[in-house]
C-alpha positions as CSV (number, residue, x, y, z in Angstrom):
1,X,-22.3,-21.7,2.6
2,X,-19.8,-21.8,6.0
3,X,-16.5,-22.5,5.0
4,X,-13.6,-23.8,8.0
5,X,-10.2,-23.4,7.4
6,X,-7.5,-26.2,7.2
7,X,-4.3,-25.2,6.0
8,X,-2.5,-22.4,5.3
9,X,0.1,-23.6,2.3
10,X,3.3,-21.7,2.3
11,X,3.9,-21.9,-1.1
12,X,2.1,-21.9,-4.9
13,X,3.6,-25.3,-5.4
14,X,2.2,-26.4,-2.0
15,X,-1.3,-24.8,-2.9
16,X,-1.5,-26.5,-5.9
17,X,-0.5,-30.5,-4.3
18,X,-2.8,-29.6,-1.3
19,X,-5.7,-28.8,-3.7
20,X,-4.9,-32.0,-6.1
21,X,-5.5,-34.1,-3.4
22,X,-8.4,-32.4,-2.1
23,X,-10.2,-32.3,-5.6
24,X,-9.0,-36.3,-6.7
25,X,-10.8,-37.0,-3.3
26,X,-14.4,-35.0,-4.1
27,X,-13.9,-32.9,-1.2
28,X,-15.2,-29.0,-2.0
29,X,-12.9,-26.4,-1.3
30,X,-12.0,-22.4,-2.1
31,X,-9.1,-21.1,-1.4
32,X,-9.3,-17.6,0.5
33,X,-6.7,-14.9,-1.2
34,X,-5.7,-17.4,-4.2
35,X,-4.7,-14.3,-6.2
36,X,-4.0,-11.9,-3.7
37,X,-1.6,-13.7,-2.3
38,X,0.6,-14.4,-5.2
39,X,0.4,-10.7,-6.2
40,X,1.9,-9.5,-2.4
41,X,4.4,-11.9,-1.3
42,X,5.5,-9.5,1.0
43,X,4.5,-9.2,4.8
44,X,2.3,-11.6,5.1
45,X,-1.0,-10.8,7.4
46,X,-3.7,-13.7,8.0
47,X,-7.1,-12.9,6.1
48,X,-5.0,-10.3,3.5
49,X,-2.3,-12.1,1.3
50,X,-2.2,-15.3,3.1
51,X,-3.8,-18.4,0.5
52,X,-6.1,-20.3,3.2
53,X,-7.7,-23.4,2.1
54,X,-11.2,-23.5,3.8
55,X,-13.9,-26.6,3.3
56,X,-17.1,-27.0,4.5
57,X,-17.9,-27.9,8.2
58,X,-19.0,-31.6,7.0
59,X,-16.2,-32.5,5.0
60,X,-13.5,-31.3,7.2
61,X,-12.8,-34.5,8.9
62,X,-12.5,-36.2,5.4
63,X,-10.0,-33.3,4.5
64,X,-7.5,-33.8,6.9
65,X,-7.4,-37.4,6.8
66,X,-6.8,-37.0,3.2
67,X,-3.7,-34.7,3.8
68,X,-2.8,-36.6,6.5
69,X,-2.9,-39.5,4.6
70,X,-0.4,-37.3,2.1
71,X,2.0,-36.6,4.9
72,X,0.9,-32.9,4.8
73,X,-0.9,-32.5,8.2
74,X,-2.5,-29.3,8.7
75,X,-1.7,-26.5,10.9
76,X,-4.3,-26.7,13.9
77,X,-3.3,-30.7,13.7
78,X,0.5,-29.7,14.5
79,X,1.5,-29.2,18.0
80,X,2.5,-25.8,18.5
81,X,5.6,-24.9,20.2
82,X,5.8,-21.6,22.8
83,X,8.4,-19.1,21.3
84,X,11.0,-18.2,24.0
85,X,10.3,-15.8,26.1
86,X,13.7,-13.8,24.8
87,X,12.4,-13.8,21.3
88,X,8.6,-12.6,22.3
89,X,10.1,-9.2,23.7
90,X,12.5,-8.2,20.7
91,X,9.8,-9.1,18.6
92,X,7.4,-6.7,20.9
93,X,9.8,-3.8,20.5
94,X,11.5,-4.3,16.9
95,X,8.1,-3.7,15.0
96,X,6.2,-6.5,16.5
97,X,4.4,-8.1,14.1
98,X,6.2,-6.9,11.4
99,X,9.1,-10.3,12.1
100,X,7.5,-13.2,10.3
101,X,7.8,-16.3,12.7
C-alpha cells in the first residue's frame, strides 16, 4: 500500500497526540522510524531517525483537517520562510548540513 507523508512530529510527546487524534478519527497511519528515531536523537537526517507520520493517498485530506482542526497544522501546510542569505553560506562552509535549522 502507498503511504504520503504529513507531518514530521518533533517530539515523542507530539508523536503520540498527533497519532491519538489520527486513530480517535479512523484514519490509518504508520509512522516511518517510530523506534529508530527515539534510539538516535542525535543529528537528525530525513528518512533515517526522523519519526514521519505517512497515511494513505485517500485519507490524506481527512488527516490534515483533523490536525488542523487540533491546531497542529502540518508541515507542507505551513508557509515556509527563505533562510537569509548570510546564514545559507556559514551553514555551506561550517559542515553544511551537519547545523540543524
Amino acid at each position: 500500500m502507498t503511504m504520503v507523508p504529513i507531518l514530521q512530529p518533533g517530539n515523542p510527546a507530539y508523536l503520540a497526540l498527533v497519532e491519538s487524534v489520527l486513530m480517535a478519527n479512523g484514519i490509518p497511519y504508520f509512522v516511518h522510524s517510530r523506534h529508530l528515531g527515539g534510539l538516535l536523537p542525535g543529528v537528525q537526517i530525513s528518512h533515517y531517525n526522523v519519526c514521519t507520520v505517512m497515511v494513505p493517498p485517500d485519507a490524506r485530506d481527512d488527516a490534515v483537517e483533523v490536525l488542523k482542526e487540533m491546531y497542529f497544522a502540518p508541515q507542507s501546510a505551513r508557509p515556509r520562510k527563505k533562510p537569509p542569505f548570510l546564514r545559507v553560506g556559514i551553514e555551506y562552509l561550517f559542515a553544511g548540513w551537519f547545523i540543524p535549522g
